[in-house]
C-alpha positions as a Python dict, from the first residue, in 0.01 Angstrom:
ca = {
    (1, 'X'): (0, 0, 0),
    (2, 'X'): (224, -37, 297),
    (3, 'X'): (330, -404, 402),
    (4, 'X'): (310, -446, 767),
    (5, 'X'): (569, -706, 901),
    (6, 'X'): (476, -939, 1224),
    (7, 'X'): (372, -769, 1539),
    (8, 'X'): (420, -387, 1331),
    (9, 'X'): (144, -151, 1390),
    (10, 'X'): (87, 142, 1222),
    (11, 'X'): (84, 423, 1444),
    (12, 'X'): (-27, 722, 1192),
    (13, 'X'): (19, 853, 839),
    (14, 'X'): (62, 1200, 728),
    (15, 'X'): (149, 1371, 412),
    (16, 'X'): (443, 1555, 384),
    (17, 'X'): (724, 1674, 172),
    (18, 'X'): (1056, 1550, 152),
    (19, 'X'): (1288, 1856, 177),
    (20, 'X'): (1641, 1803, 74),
    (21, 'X'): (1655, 2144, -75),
    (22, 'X'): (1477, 2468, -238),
    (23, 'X'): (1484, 2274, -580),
    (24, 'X'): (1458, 1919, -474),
    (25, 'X'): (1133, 1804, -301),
    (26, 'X'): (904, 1536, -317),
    (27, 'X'): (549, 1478, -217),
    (28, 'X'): (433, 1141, -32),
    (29, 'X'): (316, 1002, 227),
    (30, 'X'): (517, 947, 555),
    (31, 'X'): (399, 627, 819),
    (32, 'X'): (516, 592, 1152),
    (33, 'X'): (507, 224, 1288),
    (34, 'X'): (631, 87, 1603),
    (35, 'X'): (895, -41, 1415),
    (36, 'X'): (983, 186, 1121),
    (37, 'X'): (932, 475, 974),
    (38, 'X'): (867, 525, 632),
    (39, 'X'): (836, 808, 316),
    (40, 'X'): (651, 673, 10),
    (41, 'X'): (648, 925, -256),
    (42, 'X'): (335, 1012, -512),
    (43, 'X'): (529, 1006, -770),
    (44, 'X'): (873, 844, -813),
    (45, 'X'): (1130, 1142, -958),
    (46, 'X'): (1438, 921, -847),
    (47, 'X'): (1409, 574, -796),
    (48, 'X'): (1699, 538, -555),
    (49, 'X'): (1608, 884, -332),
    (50, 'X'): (1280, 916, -294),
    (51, 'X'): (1161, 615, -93),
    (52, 'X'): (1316, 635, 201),
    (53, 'X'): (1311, 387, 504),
    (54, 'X'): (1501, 322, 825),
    (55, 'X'): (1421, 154, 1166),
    (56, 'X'): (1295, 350, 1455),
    (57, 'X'): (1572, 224, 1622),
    (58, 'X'): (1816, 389, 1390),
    (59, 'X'): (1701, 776, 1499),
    (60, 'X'): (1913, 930, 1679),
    (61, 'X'): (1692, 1261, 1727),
    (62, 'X'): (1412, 1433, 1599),
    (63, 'X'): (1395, 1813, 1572),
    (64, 'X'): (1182, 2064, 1429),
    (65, 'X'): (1256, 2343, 1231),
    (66, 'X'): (1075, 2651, 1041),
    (67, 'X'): (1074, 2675, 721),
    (68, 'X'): (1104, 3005, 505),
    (69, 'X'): (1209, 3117, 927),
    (70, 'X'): (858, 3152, 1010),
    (71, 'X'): (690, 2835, 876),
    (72, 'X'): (652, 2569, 1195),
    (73, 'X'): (614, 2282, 932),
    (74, 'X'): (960, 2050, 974),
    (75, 'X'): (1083, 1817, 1076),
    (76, 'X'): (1410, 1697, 1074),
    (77, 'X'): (1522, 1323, 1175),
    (78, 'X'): (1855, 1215, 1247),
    (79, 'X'): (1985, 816, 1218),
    (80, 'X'): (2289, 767, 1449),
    (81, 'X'): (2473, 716, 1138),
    (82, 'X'): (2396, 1103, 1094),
    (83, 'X'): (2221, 1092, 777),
    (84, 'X'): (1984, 1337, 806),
    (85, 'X'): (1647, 1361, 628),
    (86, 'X'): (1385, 1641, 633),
    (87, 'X'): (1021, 1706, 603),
    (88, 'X'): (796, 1951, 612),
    (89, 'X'): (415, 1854, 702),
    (90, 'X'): (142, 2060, 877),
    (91, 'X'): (52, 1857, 1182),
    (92, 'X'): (403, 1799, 1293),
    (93, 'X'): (315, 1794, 1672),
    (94, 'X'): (92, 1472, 1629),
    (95, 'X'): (451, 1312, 1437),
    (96, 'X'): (621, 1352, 1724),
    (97, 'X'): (350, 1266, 1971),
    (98, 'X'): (368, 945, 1821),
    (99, 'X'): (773, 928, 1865),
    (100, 'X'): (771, 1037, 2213),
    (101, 'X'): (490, 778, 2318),
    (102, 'X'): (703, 497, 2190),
    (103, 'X'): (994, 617, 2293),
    (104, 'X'): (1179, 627, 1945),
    (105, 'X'): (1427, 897, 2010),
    (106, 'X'): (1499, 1242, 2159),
    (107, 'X'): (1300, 1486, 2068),
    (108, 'X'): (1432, 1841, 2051),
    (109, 'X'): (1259, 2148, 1975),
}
């Protein structure tokens, strides 16, 4: 269950898949708060990868991307450090509905 700090509000929650590469992807859940944004996986494969977490404040930009060319299911998310992490997840536009309204980073399509 996700821990909420003080004045953090959980904007939505969406399955997904964390895509790092054709032979490397995990299934979770991803949450968008005001304040972070967060991939908890089903199933830990790698204890060190697979939870992933970083401030709102730490995205640089958000763009999406097709997978397989033709799929319109990622999303990719880039800290200003330039780590980069990708997901793939069905209802993508409401993701970065909830980015745009709270003004989290640019969004490029």
């Amino acid at each position: 269950m996700l821990q909420l700090n003080n004045n953090e509000i959980l904007l939505t929650k969406r399955e997904a898949t964390y895509y790092l590469s054709m032979g490397y992807q995990v299934f979770g859940d991803l949450h968008v708060t005001n304040q972070r944004t967060i991939f908890a996986p089903k199933l830990l494969r790698n204890k060190q990868g697979d939870y992933i977490e970083f401030l709102n404040a730490e995205i640089k930009n958000v763009e999406t991307f097709n997978s397989f060319r033709y799929v319109p299911d990622g999303l990719k998310i880039t800290l200003h450090s330039n780590q980069e992490y990708k997901f793939k997840l069905f209802d993508r536009e409401h993701i970065l509905e909830k980015y745009r309204i709270n003004n989290v980073a640019i969004i490029q399509k």
